[in-house]
Backbone bond lengths (Angstrom), bond angles and torsions (degrees), N, CA, C in turn:
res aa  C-N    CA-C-N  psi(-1)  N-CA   C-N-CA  omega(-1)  CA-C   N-CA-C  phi
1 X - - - 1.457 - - 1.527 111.16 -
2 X 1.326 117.92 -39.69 1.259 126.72 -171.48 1.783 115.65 -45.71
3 X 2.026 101.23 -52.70 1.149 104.60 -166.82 0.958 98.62 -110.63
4 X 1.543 146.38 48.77 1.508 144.14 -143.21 1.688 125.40 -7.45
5 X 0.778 114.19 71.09 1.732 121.50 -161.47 1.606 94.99 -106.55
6 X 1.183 126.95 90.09 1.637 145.32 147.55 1.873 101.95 -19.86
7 X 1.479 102.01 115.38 1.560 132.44 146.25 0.669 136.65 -43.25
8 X 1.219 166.98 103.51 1.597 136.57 113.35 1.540 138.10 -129.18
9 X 1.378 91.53 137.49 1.221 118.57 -171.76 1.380 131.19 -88.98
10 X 1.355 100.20 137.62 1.900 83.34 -169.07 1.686 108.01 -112.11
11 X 1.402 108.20 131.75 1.982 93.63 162.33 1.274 129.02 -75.43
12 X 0.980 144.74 170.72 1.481 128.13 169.79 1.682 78.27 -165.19
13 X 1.744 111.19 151.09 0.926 126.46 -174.06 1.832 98.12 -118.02
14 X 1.502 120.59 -30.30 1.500 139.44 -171.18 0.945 131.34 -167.90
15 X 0.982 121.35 -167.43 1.746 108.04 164.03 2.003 102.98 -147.83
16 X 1.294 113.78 132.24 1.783 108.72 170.09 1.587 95.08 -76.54
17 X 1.633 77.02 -174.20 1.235 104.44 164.26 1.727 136.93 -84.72
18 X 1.151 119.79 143.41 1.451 132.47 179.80 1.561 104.10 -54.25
19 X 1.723 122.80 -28.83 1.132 106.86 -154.59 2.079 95.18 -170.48
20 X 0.899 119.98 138.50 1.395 106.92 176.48 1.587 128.87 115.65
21 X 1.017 101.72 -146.15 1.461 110.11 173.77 1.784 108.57 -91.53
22 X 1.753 78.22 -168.03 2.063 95.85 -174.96 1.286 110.82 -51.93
23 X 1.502 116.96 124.08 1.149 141.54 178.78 1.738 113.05 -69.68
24 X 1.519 103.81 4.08 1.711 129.28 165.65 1.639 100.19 95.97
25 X 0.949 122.19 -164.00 1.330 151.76 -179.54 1.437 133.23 -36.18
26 X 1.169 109.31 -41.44 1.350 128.60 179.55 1.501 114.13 -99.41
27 X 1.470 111.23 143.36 1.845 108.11 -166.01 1.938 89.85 -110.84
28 X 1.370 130.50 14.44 1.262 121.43 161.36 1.532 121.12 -103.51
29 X 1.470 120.34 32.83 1.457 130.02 -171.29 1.927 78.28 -72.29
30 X 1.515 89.07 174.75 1.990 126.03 178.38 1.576 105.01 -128.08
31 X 1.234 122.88 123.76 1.586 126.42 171.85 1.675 80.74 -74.98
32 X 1.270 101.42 158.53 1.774 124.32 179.01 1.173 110.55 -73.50
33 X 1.698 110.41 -40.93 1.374 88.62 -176.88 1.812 114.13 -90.88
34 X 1.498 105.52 15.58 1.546 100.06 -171.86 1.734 89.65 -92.76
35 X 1.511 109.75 -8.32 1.355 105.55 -167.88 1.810 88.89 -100.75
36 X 1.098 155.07 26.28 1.075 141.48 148.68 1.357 116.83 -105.92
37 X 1.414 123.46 -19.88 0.857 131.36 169.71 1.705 139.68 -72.90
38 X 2.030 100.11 -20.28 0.914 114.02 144.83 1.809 123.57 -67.39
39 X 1.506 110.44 -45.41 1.350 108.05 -169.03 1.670 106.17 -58.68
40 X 1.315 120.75 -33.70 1.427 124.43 166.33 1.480 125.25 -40.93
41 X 1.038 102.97 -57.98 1.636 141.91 169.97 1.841 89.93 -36.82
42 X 1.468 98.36 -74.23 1.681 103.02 -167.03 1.412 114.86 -70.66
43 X 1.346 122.57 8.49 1.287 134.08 -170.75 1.864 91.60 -108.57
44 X 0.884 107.59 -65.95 1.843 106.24 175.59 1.573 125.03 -75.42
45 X 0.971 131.53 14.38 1.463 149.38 -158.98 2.110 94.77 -82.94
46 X 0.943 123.42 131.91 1.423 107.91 -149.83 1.915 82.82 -100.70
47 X 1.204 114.52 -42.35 1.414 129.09 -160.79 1.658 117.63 -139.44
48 X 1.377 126.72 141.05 1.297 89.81 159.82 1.878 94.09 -150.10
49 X 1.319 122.21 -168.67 1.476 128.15 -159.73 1.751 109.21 -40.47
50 X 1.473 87.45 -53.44 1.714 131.26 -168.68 1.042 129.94 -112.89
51 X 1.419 128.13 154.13 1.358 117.72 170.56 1.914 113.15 -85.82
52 X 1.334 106.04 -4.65 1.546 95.05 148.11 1.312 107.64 -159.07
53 X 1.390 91.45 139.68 1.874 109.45 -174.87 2.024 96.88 -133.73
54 X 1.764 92.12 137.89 1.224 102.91 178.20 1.118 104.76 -91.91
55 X 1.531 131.61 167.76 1.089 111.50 -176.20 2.241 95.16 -157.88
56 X 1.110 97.47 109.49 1.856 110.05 176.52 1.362 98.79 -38.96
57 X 1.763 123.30 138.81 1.572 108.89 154.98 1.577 79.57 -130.67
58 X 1.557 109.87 145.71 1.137 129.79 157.36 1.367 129.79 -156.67
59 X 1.158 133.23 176.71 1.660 125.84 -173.74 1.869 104.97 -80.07
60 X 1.315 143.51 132.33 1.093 131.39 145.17 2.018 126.39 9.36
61 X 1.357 106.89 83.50 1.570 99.75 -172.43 1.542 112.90 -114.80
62 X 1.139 145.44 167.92 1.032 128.74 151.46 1.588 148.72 -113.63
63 X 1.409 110.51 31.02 1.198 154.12 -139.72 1.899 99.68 -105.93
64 X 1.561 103.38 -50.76 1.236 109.08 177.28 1.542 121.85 95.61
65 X 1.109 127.06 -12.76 1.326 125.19 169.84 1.370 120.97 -88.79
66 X 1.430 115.16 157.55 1.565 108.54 -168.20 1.538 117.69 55.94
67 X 1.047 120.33 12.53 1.729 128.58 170.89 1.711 118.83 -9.24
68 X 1.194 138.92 132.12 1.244 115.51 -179.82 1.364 108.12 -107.22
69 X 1.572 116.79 28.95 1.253 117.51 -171.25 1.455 124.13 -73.84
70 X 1.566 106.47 -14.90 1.735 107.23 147.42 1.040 131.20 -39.73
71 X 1.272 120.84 -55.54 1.991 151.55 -140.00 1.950 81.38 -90.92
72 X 1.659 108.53 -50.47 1.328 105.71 -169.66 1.839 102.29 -61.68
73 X 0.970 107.83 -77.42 1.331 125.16 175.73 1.867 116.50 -25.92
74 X 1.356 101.68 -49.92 1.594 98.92 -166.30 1.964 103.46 -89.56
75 X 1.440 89.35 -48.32 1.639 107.82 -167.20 1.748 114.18 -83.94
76 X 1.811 110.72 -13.32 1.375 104.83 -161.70 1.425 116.62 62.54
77 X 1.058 108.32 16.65 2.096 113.77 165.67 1.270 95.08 -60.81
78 X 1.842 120.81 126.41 1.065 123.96 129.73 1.370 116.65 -117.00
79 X 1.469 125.99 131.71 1.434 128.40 148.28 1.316 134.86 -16.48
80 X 0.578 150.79 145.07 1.815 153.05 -147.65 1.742 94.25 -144.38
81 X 1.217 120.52 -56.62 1.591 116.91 -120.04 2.181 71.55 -130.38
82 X 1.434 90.68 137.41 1.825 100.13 162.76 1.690 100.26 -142.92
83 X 1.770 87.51 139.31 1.187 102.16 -168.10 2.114 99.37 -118.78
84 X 1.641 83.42 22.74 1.709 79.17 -179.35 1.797 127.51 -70.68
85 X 1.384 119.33 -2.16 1.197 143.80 -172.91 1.281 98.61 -67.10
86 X 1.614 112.22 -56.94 1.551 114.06 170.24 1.067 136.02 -26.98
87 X 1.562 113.17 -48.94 1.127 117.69 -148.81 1.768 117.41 -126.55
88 X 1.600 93.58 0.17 1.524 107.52 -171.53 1.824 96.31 -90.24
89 X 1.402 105.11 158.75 1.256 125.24 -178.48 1.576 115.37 -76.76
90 X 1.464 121.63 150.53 1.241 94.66 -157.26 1.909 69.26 -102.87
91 X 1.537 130.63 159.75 1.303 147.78 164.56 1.972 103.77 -84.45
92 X 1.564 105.97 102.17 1.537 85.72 163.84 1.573 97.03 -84.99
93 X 1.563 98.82 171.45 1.050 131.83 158.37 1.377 143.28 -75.37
């Protein structure tokens, strides 16, 4: 605060995989490269509300928690990579 020096922080709940199968258990994993693409993001970010803002990264989910609609909103984060296939139920018939 003192010398105004800009934040940011990232959440990450996991990380999937680059390539393959289920990224395991949890539907808030980050593909790697959606997670470099944020750190880019927070590296060029010209301004932001605060001098520190957290900011969710996760793959496209539809569940709703941990939202990355900050990251979208402040940073222009979009998701690339969905790992919701994993984790959704299959409906028999």
């Amino acid at each position: 605060d003192r010398y105004g020096i800009q934040v940011v922080a990232f959440h990450y709940n996991g990380f999937g995989p680059r390539h393959g199968s289920s990224p395991g258990a949890s539907p808030f994993v980050a593909h790697p490269d959606d997670v470099g693409q944020a750190f880019r993001l927070g590296l060029e970010v010209e301004s932001l509300p605060s001098n520190f803002e957290l900011f969710h990264i996760s793959s496209h989910y539809i569940h709703g928690q941990f939202p990355t609609t900050k990251a979208e909103e402040l940073l222009g984060f979009v998701p690339r990579h969905d790992f919701s296939t994993f984790y959704k139920r299959v409906q028999e018939d």
